[in-house]
MMTF fields as JSON, N, C-alpha, C and O atoms, coordinates in Angstrom:
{
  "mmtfVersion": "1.0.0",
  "mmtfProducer": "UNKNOWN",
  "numBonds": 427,
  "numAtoms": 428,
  "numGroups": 107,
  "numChains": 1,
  "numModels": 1,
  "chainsPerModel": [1],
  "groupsPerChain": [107],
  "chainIdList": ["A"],
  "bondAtomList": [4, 2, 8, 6, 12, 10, 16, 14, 20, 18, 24, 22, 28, 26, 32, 30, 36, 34, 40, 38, 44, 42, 48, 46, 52, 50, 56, 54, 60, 58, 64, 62, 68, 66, 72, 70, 76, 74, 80, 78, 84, 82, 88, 86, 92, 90, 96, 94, 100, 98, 104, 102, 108, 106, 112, 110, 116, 114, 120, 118, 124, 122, 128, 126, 132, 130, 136, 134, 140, 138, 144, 142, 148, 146, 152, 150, 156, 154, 160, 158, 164, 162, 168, 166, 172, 170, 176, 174, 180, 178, 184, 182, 188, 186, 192, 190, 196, 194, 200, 198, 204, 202, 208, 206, 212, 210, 216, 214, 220, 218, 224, 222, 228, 226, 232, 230, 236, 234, 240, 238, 244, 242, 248, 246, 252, 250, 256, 254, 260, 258, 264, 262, 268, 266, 272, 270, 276, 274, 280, 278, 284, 282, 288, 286, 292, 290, 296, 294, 300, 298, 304, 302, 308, 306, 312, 310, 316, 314, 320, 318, 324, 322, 328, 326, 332, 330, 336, 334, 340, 338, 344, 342, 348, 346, 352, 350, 356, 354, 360, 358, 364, 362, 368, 366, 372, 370, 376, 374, 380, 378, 384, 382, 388, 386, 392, 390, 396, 394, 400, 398, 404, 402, 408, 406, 412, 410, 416, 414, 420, 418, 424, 422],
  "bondOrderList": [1, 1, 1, 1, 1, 1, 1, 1, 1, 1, 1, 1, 1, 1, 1, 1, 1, 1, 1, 1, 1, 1, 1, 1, 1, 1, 1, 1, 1, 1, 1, 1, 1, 1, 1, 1, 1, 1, 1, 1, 1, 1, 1, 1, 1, 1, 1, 1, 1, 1, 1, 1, 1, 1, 1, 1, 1, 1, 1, 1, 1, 1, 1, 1, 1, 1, 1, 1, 1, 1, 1, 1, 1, 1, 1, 1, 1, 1, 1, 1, 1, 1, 1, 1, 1, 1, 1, 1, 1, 1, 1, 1, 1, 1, 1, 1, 1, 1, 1, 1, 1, 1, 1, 1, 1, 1],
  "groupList": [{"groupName": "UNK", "atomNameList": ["N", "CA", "C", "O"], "elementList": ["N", "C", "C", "O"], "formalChargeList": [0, 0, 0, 0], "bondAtomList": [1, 0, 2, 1, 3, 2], "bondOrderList": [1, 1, 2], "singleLetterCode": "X", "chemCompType": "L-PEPTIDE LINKING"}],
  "groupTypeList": [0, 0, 0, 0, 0, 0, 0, 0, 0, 0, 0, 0, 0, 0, 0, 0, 0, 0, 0, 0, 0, 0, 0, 0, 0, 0, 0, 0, 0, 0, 0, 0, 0, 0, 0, 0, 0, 0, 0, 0, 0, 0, 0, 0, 0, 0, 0, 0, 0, 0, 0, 0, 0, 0, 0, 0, 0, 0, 0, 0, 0, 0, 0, 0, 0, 0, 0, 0, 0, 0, 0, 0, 0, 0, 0, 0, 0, 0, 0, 0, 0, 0, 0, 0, 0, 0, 0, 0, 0, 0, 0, 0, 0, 0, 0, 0, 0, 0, 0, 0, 0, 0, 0, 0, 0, 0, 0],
  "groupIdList": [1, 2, 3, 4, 5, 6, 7, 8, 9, 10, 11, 12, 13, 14, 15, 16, 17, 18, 19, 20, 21, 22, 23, 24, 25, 26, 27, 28, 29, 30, 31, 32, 33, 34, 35, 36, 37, 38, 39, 40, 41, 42, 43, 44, 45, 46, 47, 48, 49, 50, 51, 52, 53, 54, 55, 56, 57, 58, 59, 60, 61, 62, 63, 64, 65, 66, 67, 68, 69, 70, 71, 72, 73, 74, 75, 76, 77, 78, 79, 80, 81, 82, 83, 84, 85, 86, 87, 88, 89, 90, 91, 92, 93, 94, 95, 96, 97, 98, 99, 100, 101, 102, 103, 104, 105, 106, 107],
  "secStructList": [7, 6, 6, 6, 1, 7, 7, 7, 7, 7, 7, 7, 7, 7, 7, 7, 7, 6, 6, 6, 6, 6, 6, 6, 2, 2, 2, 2, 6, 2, 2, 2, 0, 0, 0, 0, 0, 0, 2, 2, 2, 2, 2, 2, 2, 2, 2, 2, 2, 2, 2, 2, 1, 7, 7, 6, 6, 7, 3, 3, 3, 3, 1, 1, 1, 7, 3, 3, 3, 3, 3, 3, 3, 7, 1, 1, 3, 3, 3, 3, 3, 3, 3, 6, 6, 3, 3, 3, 3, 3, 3, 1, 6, 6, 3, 3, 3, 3, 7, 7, 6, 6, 1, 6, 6, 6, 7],
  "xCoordList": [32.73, 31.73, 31.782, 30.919, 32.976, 33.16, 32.112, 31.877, 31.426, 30.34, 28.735, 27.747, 28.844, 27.404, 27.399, 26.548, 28.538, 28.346, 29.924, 30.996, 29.668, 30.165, 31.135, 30.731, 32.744, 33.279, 33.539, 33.81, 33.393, 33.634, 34.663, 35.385, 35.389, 36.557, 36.143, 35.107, 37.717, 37.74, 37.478, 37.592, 37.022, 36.706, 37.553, 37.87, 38.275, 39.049, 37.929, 36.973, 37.99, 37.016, 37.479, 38.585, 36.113, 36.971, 37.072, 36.295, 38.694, 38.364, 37.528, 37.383, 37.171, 36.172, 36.745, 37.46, 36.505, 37.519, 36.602, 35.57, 37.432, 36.364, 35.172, 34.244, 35.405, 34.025, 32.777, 31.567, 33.284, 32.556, 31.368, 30.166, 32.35, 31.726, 30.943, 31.162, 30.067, 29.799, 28.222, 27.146, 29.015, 28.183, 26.665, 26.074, 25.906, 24.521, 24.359, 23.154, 25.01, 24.569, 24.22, 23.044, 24.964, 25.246, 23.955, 23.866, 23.192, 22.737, 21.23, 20.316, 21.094, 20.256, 19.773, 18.61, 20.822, 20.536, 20.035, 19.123, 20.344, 20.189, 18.678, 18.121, 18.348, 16.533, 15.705, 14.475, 16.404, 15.443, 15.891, 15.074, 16.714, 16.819, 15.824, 14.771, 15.961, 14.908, 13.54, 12.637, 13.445, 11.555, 10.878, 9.684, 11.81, 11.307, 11.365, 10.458, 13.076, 13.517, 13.079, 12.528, 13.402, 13.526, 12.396, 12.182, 11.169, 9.996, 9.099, 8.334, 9.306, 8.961, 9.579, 8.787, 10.86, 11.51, 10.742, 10.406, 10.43, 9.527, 8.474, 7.81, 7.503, 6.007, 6.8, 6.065, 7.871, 7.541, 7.716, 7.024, 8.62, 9.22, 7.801, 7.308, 7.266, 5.673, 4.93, 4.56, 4.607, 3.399, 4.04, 3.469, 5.753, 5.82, 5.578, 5.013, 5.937, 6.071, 4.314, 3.882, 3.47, 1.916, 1.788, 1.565, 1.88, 1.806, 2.111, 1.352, 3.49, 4.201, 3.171, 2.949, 2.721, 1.963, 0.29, -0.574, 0.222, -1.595, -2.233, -2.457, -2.609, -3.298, -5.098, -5.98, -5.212, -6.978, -7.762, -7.817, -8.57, -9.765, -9.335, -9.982, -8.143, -8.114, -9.052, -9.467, -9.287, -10.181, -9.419, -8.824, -9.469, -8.564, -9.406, -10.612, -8.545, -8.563, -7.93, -6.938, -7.854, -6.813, -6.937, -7.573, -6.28, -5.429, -6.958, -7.287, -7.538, -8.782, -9.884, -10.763, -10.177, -11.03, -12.041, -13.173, -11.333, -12.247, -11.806, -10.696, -13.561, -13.205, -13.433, -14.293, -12.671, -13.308, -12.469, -11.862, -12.518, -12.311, -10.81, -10.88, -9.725, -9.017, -9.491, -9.475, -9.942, -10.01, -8.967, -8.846, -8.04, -6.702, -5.7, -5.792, -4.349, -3.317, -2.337, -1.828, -2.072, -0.768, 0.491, 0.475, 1.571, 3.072, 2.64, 2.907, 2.047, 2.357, 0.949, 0.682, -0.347, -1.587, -2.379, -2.003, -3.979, -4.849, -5.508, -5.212, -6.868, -8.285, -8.933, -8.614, -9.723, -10.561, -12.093, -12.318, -13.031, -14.137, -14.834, -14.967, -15.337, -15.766, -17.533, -17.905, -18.207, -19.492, -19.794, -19.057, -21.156, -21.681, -21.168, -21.368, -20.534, -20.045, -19.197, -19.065, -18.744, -17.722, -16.396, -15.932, -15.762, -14.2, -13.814, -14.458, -11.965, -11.517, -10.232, -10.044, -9.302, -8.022, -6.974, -7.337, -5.779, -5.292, -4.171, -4.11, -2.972, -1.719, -1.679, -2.365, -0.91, -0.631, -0.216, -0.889, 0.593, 1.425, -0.527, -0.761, -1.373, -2.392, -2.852, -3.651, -2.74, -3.232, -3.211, -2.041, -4.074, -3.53, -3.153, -2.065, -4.546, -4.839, -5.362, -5.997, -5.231, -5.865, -6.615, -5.999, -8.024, -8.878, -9.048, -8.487, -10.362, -10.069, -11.271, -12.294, -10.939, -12.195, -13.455, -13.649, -14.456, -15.968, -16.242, -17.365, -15.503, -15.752, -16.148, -16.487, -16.129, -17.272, -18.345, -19.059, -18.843, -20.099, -21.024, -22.254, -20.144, -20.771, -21.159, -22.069, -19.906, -19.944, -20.987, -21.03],
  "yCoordList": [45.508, 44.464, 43.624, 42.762, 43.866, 43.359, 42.934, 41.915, 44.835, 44.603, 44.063, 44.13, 43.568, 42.639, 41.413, 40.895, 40.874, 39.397, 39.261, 39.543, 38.735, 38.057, 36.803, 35.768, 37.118, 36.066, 34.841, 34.992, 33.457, 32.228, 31.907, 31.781, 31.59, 31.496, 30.065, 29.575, 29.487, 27.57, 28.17, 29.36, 27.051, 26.591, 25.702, 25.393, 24.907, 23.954, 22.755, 23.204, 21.512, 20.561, 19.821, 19.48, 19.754, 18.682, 17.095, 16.325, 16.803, 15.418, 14.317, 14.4, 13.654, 12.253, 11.077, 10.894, 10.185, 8.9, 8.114, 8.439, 7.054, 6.272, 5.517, 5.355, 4.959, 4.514, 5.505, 5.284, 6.275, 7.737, 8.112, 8.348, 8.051, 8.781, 7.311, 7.311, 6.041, 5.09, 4.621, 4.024, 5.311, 4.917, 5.252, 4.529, 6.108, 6.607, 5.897, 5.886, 5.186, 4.169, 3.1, 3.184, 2.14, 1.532, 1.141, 0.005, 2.064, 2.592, 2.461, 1.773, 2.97, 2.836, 1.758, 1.659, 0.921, -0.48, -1.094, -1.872, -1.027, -2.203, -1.962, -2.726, -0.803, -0.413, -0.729, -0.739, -0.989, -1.423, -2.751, -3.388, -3.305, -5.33, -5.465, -5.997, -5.073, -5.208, -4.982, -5.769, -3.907, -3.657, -4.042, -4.341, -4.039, -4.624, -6.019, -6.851, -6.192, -7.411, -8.754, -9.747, -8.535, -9.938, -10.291, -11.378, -9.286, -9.542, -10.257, -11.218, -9.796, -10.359, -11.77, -12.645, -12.144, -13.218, -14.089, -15.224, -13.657, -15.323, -15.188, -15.89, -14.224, -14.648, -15.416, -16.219, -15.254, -16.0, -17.331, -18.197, -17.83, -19.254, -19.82, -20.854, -18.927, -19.79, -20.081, -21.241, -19.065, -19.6, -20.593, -21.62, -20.86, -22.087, -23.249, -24.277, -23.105, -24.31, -24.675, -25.828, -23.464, -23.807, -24.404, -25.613, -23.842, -24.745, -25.914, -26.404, -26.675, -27.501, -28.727, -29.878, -28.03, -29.333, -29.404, -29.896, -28.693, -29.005, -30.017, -30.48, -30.51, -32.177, -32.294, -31.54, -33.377, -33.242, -33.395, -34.558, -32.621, -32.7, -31.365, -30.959, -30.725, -29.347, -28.199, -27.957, -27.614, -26.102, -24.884, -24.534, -24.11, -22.917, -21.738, -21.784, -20.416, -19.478, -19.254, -19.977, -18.573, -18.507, -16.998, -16.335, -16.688, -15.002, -14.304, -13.117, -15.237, -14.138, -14.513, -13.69, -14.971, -14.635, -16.048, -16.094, -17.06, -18.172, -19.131, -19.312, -19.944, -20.655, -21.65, -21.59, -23.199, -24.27, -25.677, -25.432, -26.663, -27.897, -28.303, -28.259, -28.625, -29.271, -30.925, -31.777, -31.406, -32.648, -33.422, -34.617, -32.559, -33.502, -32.561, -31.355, -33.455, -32.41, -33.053, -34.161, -31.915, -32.525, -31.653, -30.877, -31.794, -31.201, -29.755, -29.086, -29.278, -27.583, -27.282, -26.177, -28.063, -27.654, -28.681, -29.832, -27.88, -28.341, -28.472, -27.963, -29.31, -29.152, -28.38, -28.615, -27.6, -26.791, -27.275, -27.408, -27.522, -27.929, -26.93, -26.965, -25.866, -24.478, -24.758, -24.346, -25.514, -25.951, -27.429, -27.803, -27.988, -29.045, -29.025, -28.098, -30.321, -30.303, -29.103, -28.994, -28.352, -27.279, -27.377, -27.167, -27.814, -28.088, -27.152, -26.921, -26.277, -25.181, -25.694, -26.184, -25.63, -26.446, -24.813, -23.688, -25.115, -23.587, -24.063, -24.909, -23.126, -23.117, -23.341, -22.694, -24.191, -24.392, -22.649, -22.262, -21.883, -20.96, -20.435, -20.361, -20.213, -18.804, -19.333, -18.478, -20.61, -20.558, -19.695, -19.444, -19.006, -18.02, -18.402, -18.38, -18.799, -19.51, -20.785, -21.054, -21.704, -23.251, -22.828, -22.483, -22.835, -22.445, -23.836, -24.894, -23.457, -24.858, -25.662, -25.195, -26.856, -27.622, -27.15, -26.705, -27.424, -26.932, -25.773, -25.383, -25.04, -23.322, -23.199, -22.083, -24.274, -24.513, -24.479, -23.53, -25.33, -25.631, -24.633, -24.582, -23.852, -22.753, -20.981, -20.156, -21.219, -20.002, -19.992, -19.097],
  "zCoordList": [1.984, 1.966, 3.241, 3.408, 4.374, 5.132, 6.359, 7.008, 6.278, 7.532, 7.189, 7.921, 5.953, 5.226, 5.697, 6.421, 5.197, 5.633, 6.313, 5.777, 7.666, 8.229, 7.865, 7.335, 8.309, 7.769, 8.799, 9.99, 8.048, 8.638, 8.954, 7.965, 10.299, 10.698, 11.169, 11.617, 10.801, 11.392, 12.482, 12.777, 13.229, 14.969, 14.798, 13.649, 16.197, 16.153, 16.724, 17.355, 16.565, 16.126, 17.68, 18.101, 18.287, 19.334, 19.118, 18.554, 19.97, 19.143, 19.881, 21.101, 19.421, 19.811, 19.589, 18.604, 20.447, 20.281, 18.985, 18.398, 18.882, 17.921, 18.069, 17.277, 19.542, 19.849, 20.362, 20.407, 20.602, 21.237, 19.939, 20.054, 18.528, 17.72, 16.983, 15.772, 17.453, 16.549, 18.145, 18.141, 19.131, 19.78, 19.82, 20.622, 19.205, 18.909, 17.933, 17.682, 17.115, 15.761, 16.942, 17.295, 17.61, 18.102, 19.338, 19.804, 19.671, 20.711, 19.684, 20.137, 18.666, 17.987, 17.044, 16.653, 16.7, 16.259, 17.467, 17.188, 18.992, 19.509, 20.405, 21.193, 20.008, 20.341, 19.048, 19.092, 17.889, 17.007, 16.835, 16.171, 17.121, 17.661, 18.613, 18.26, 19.788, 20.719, 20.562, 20.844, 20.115, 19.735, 18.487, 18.472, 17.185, 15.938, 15.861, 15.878, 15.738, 15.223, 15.927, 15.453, 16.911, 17.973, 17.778, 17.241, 18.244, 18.563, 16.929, 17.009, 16.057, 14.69, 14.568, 14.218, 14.797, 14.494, 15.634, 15.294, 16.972, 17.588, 17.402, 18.165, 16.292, 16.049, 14.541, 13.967, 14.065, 12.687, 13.325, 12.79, 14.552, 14.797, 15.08, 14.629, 15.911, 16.396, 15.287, 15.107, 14.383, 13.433, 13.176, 13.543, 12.317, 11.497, 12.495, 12.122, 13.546, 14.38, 14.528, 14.543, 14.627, 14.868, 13.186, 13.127, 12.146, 10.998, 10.457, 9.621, 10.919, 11.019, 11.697, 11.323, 12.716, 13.722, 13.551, 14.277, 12.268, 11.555, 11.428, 10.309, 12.399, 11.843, 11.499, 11.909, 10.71, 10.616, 11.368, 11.77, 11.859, 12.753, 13.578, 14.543, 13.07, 13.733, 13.36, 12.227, 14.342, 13.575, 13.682, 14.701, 12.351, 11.88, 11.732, 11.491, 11.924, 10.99, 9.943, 10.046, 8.752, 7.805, 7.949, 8.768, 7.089, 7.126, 6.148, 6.137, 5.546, 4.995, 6.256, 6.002, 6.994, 7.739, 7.834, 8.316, 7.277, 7.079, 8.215, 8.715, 8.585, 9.711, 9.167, 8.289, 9.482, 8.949, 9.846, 10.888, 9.459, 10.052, 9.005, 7.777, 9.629, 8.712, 8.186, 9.074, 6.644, 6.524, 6.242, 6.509, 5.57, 4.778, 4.851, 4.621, 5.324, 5.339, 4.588, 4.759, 3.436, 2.39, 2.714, 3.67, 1.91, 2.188, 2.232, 3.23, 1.299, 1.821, 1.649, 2.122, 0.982, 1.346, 2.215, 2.438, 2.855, 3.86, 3.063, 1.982, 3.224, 2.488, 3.857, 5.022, 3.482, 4.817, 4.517, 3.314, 5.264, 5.321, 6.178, 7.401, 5.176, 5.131, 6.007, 7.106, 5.082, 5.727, 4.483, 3.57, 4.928, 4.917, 2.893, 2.108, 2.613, 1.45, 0.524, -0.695, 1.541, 1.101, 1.582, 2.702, 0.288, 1.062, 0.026, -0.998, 0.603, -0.024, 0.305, 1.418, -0.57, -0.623, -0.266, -0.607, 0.417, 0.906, 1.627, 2.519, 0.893, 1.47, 3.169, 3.96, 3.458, 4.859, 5.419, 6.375, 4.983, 5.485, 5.695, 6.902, 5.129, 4.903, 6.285, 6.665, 7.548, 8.412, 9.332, 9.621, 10.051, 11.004, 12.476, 13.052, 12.943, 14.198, 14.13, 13.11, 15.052, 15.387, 16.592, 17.601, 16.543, 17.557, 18.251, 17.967, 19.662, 20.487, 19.856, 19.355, 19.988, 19.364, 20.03, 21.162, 18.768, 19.08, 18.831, 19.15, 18.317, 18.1, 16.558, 16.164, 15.651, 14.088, 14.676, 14.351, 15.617, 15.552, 16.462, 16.434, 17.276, 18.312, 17.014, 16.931, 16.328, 15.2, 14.215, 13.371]
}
């Protein structure tokens, strides 16, 4: 049965130091710090810091697509002033962008 299958003989294993063998982990965490991580962690610092500094008479986007005027700003909600007697009350976080003034009334 010998000449069917081929028998498996050890190989001797070469050795690798310890940092040798950690370094492709190592190498690979620190391209996904750089291109994922980092870069996610200073858009979250900016939005909070752009949310943080919401005051009334600002003009927003929110994350659904709505543009409006901030009228009132409470601890964690805005009132938004959507159009003429339309106010919509909405988590501070759902802000997206603070556009430059005058861009309600041009839209």
């Amino acid at each position: 049965m010998e000449f069917l299958i081929a028998s498996a003989y050890a190989q001797d294993a070469a050795p690798q130091g310890g940092l040798m063998g950690f370094l492709p982990l190592i190498i690979i965490f620190a391209v996904f710090y750089f291109m994922l991580i980092r870069p996610q962690m200073k858009r979250a610092k900016e939005h909070r810091k752009m949310v943080s500094e919401l005051a009334k008479g600002d003009e927003v986007v929110t994350n659904g697509g709505l543009l409006g005027k901030i009228t009132e700003v409470g601890d964690s909600f805005v009132t938004l002033e959507l159009a003429d007697n339309l106010q919509v009350k909405l988590q501070r976080n759902a802000v997206a962008n603070v556009m430059p003034k005058g861009t309600v009334k041009s839209a």
